[in-house]
N, C-alpha and C positions, 0 to 999 in steps of 0.2 A: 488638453491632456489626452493622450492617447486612451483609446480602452484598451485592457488589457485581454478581454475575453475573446475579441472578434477573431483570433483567429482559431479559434474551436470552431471546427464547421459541420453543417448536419451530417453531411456523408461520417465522417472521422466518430461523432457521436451514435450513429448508427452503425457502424462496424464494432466501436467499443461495447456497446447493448449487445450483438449478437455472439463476439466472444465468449461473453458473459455469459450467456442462455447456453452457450457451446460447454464451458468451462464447468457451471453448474450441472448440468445433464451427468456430466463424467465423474463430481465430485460425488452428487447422490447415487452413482453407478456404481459404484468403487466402493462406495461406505456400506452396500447392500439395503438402502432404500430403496430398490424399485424390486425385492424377493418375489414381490405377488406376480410381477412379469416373469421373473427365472422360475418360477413353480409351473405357472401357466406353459413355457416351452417345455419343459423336463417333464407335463406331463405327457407332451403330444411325443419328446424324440427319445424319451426314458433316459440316454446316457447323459450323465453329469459334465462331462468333458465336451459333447457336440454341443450343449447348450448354453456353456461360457463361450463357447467358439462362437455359437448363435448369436450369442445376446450382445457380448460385446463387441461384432460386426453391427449389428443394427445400430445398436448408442455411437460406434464411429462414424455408420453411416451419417444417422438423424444430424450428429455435430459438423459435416462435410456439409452438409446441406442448409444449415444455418448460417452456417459462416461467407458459403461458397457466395461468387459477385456475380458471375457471369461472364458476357463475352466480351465485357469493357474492364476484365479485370480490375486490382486494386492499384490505387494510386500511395504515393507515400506515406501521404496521413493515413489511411485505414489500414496497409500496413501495422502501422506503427500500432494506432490504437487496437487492432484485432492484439498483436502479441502482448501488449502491457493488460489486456482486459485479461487475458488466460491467466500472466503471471498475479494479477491483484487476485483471482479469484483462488488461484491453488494457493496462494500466502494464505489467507483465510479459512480454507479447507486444510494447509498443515494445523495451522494456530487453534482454532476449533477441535480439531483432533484430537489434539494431544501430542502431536508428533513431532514437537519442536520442545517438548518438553524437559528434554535434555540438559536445553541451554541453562534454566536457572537449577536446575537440580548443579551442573558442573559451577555455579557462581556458588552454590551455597557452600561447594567442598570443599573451592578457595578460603571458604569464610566471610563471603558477603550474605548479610542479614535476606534472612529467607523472603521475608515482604519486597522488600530493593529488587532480589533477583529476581522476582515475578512481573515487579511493575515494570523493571527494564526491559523485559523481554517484550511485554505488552504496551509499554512507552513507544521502543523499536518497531515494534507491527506496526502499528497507527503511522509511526511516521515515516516509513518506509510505503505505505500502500497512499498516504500524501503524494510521495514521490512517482508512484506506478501509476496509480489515476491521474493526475494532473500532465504527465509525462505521455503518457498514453493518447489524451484529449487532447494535449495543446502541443507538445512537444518541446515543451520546458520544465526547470524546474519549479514548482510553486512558488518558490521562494521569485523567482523572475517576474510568473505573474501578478504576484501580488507586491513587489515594490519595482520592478525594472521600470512599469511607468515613473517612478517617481524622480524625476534629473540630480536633485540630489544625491541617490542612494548610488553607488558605485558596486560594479560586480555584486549584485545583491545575493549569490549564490554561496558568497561567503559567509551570510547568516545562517546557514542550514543546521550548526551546532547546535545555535542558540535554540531555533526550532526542537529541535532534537531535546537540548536538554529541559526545555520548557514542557514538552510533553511527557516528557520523564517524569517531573516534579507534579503534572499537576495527576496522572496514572499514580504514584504513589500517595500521592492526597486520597484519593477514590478508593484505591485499596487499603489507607488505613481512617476513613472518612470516620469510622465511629471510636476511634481512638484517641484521633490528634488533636490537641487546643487548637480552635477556632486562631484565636490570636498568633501561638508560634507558627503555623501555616503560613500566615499572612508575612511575620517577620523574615522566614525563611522564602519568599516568593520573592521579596523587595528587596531583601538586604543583599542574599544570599548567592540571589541569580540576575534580578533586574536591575541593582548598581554595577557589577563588574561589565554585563553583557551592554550596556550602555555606553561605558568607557571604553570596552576595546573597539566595539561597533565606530567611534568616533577617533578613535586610533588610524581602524581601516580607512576611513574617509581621510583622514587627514594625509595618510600614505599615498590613495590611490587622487587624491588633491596634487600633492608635490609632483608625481609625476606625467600626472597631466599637462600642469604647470612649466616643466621641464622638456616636455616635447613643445 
C-alpha cells in the first residue's frame, strides 16, 4: 500500500514554514503589535506618515527576505506551498480578528439559531484551512491523502461534505459542550450524520463501480 505522505518534500515544508514566518510578520504588523518599533522610528523621523512609510517597507522587506530562494529559484511545490502557507495564515488572522464576523451575524438575520451560525463559521475555518495546509504541503486534497491510498475508495474528493459537515457537528458540540446531553450528542452524531453519510458514501462506490465496469 502506497504512503500517502511521501510526496510532501522537505524543500515544499520548508517554503510552507517561511510563508508562514512571512504571513505572521504582516499579521502582527497590521494589528499594531510591533507599536514599540513605530514609537522607536517616529521618535528618530518625528512625522507620522514617513514612519508608516518606514515601517512598513522594513516588515515588506524582512518578509522578501524570508521567503526569497535564491538563484535556483522556486520549483512547483514551494510555489504552491509558499501561497497556500500566506493564505492559511491570513484565514486565521481574518478569523481571530473579528473580521469575518459578518458572516454569522447575516445567518442569525436569516433566522439561523445564534450558536449554529457561530460554529458554522468556525466548522468552515477549520475545514477549509484542512484544505489550504494539506493543499499547500502535498498538493492535494486531504481527503485524497488520507483515503486515495485506499483502492476501494473511488474519487475520494467526493467525501469532502461529509468532512465538512462532521466538523460542523462536532464545533457545535464544543460550542454548546456545557449544555447538550452527553447521550442526544451521541444519538445526533450516529443517527443523524453517520447513517445517511454511510449510505450515500456506498451509493458513490457503487456508481463509480458500474462505470468502471462499463469501460
Amino acid at each position: 500500500m502506497a504512503d500517502p505522505w511521501k510526496t510532501i518534500t522537505v524543500e515544499g515544508v520548508r517554503a510552507f514554514t517561511k510563508g508562514v514566518l512571512a504571513a505572521t510578520l504582516i499579521w502582527i504588523s497590521f494589528e499594531g503589535h510591533l507599536v514599540i518599533v513605530t514609537n522607536f522610528i517616529e521618535s528618530i523621523i518625528i512625522s507620522s506618515l514617513a514612519t508608516l512609510i518606514v515601517f512598513y517597507s522594513v516588515v515588506l522587506f524582512i518578509c522578501y527576505l524570508i521567503i526569497r530562494k535564491g538563484e535556483e529559484g522556486f520549483d512547483e511545490n514551494e510555489k504552491r506551498a509558499t501561497m497556500y502557507s500566506i493564505i492559511t495564515i491570513f484565514i486565521i488572522w481574518f478569523f481571530t480578528a473579528g473580521y469575518l464576523n459578518f458572516i454569522p451575524e447575516v445567518l442569525i438575520m436569516v433566522g439561523v439559531f445564534e450558536k449554529l451560525s457561530y460554529s458554522l463559521l468556525l466548522g468552515t475555518i477549520l475545514f477549509t484551512l484542512l484544505i489550504t495546509i494539506f493543499y499547500g504541503l502535498d498538493g492535494r486534497i486531504f481527503t485524497t491523502m488520507m483515503l486515495g491510498h485506499m483502492p476501494w475508495v473511488k474519487n475520494p474528493d467526493k467525501y469532502l461534505f461529509f468532512f465538512w459537515a462532521w466538523i460542523n457537528l462536532i464545533a457545535l458540540g464544543i460550542l454548546n459542550v456545557f449544555e447538550l446531553n452527553a447521550f442526544w450528542v451521541f444519538v445526533n452524531l450516529f443517527f443523524y450524520l453517520l447513517i445517511p453519510s454511510l449510505y450515500i458514501g456506498t451509493k458513490i462506490q457503487q456508481v463509480h463501480g458500474q462505470k468502471k465496469d462499463s469501460n
